[in-house]
Biotite code that builds the C-alpha atoms (Angstrom):
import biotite.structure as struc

atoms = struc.array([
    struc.Atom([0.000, 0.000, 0.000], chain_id="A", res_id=1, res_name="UNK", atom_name="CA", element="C"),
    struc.Atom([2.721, 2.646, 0.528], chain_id="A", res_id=2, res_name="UNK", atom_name="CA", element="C"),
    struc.Atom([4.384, 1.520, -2.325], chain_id="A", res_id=3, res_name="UNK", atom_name="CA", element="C"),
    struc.Atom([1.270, 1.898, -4.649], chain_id="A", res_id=4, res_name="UNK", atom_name="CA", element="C"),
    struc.Atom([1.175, 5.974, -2.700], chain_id="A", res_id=5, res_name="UNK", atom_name="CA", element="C"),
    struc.Atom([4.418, 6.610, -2.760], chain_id="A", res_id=6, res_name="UNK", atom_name="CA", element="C"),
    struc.Atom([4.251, 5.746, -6.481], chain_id="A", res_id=7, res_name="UNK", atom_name="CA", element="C"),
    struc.Atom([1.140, 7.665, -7.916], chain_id="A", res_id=8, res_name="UNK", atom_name="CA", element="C"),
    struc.Atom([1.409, 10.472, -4.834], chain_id="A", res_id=9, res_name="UNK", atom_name="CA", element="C"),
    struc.Atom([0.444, 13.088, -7.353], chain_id="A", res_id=10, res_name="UNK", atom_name="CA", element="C"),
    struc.Atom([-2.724, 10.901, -8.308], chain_id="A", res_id=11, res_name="UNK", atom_name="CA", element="C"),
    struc.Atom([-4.329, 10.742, -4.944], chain_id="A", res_id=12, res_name="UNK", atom_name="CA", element="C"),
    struc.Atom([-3.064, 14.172, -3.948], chain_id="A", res_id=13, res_name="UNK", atom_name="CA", element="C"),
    struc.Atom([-5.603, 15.146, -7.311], chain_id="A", res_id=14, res_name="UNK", atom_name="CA", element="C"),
    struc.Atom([-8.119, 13.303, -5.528], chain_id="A", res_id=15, res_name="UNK", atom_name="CA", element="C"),
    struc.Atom([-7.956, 14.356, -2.194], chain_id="A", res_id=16, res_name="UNK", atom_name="CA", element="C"),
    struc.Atom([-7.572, 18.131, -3.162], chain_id="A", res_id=17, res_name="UNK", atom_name="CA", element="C"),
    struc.Atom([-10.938, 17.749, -5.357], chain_id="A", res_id=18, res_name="UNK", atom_name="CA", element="C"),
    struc.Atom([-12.593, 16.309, -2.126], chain_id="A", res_id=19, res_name="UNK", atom_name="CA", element="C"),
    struc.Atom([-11.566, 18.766, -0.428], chain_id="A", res_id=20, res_name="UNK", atom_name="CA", element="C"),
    struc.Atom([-12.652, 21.470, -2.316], chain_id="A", res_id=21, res_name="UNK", atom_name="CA", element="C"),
    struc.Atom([-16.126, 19.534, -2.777], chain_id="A", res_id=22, res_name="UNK", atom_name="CA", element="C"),
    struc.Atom([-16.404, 19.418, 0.830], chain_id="A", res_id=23, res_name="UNK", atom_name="CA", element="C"),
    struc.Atom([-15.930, 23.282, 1.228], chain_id="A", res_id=24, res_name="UNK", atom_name="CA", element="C"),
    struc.Atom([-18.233, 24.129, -2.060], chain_id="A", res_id=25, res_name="UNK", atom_name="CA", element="C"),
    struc.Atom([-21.006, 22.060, -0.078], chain_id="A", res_id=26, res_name="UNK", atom_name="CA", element="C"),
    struc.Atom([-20.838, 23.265, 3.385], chain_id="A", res_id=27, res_name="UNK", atom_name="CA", element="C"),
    struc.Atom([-20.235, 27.340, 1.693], chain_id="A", res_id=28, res_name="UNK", atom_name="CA", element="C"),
    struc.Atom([-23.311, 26.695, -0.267], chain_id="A", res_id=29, res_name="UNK", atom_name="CA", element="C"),
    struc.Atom([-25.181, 24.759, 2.426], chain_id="A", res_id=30, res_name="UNK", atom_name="CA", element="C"),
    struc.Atom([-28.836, 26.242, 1.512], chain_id="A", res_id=31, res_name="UNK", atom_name="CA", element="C"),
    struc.Atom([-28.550, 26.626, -2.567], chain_id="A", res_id=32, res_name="UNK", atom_name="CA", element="C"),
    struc.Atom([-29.820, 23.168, -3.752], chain_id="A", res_id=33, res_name="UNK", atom_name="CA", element="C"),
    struc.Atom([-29.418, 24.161, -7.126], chain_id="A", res_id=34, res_name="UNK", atom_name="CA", element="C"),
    struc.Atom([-25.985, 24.882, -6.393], chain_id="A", res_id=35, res_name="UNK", atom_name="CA", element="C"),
    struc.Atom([-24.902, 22.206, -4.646], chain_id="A", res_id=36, res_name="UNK", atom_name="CA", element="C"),
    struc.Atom([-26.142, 20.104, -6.821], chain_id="A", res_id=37, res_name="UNK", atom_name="CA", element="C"),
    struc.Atom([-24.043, 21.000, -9.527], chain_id="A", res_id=38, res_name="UNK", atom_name="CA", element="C"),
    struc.Atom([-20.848, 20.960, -7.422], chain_id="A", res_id=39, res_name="UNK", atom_name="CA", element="C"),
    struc.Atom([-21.981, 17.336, -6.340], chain_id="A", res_id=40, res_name="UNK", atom_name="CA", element="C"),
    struc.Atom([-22.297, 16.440, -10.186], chain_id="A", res_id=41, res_name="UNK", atom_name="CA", element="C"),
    struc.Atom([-19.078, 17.918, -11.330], chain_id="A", res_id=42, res_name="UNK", atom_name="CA", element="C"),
    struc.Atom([-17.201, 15.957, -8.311], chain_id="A", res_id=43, res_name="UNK", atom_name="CA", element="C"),
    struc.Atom([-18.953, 13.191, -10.025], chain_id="A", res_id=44, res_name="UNK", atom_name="CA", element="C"),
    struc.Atom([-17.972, 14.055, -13.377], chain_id="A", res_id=45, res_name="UNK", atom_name="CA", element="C"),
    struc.Atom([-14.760, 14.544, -11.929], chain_id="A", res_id=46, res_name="UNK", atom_name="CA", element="C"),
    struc.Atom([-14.108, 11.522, -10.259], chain_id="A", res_id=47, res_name="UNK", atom_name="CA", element="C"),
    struc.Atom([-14.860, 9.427, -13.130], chain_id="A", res_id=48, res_name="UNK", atom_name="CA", element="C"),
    struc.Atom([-12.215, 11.025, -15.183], chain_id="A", res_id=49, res_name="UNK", atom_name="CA", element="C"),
    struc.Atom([-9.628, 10.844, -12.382], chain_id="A", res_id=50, res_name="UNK", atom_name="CA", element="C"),
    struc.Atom([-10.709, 7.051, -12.500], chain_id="A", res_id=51, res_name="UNK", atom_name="CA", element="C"),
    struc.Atom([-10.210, 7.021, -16.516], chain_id="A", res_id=52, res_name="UNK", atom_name="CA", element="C"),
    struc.Atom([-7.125, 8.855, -16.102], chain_id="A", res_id=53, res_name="UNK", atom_name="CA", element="C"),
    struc.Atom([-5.489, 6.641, -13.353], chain_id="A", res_id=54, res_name="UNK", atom_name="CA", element="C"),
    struc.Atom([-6.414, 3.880, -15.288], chain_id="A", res_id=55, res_name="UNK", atom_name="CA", element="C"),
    struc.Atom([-4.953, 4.905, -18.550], chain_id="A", res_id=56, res_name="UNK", atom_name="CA", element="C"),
    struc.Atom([-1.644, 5.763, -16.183], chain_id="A", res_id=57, res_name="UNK", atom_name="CA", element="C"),
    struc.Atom([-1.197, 2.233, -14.808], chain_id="A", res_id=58, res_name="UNK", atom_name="CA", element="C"),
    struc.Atom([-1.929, 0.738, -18.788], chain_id="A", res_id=59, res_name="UNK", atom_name="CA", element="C"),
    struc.Atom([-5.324, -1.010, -16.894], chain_id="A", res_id=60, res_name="UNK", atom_name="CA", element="C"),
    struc.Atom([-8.006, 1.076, -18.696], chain_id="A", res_id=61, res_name="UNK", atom_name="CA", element="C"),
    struc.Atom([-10.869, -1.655, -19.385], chain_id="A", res_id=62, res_name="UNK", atom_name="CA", element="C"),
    struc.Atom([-14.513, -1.162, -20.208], chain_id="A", res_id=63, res_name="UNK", atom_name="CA", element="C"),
    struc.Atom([-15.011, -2.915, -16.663], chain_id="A", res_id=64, res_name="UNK", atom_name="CA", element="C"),
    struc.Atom([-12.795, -0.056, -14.772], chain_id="A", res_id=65, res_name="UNK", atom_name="CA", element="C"),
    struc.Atom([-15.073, 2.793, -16.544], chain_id="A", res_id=66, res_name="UNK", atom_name="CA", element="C"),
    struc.Atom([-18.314, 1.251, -15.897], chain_id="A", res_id=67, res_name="UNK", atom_name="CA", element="C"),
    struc.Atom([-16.904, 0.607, -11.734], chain_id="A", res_id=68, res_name="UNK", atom_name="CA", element="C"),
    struc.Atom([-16.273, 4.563, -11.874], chain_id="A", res_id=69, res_name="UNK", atom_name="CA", element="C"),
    struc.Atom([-19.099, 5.668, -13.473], chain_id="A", res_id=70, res_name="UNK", atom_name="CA", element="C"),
    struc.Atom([-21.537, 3.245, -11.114], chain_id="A", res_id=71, res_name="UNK", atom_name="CA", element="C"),
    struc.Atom([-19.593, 4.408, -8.336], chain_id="A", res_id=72, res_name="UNK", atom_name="CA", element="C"),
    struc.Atom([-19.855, 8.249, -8.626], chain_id="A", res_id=73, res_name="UNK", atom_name="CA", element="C"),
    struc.Atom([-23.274, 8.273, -10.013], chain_id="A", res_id=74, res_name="UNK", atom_name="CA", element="C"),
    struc.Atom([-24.177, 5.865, -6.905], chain_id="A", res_id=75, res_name="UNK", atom_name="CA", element="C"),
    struc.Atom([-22.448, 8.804, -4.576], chain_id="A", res_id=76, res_name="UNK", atom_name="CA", element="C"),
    struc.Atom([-24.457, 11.396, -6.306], chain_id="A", res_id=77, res_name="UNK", atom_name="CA", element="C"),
    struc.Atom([-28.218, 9.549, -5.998], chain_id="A", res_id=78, res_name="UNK", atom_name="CA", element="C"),
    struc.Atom([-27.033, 8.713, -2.042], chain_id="A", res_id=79, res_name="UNK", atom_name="CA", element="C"),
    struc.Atom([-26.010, 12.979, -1.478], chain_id="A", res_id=80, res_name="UNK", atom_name="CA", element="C"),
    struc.Atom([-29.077, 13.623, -3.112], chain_id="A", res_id=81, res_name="UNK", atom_name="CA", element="C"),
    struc.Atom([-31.340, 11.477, -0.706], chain_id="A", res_id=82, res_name="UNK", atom_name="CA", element="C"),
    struc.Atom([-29.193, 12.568, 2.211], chain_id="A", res_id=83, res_name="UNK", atom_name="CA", element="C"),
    struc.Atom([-28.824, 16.364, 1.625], chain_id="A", res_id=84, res_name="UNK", atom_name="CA", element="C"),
    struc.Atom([-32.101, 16.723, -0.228], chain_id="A", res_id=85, res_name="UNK", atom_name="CA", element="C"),
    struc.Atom([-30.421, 18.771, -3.016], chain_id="A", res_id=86, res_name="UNK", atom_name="CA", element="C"),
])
């Protein structure tokens, strides 16, 4: 595991500095549900190209991987929705 950090640091630091800032858009914009909304769908959007992209690093881009990604963050989104009512 530190191996596989050590070796794509810049890749999670991408990552965690998008989550990050999608934490702070959502808690600034607390009572815009339009608004947050559309930050939670471009941290989607965003997310699934990280995914693509970390792939396509590590030469294991499949059809499988981008499917996993795209279920994933559009699985996130429908869950923030029901939980934050956006």
């Amino acid at each position: 595991m530190k191996k596989e950090l050590r070796k794509h640091l810049f890749d999670y630091l991408i990552l965690i500095s998008a989550g990050s800032l999608f934490l702070i858009l959502l808690k600034v914009n607390q009572g815009n549900r339009t608004y947050s909304f559309i930050v939670a769908l471009v941290f989607c959007m965003l997310y699934i190209l990280w995914g693509i992209y970390h792939h396509f690093k590590l030469g294991s881009l499949y059809l499988k991987n981008v499917v996993e990604y795209i279920l994933i963050g559009f699985t996130f989104l429908y869950l923030l929705k029901i939980i934050l009512v956006i």
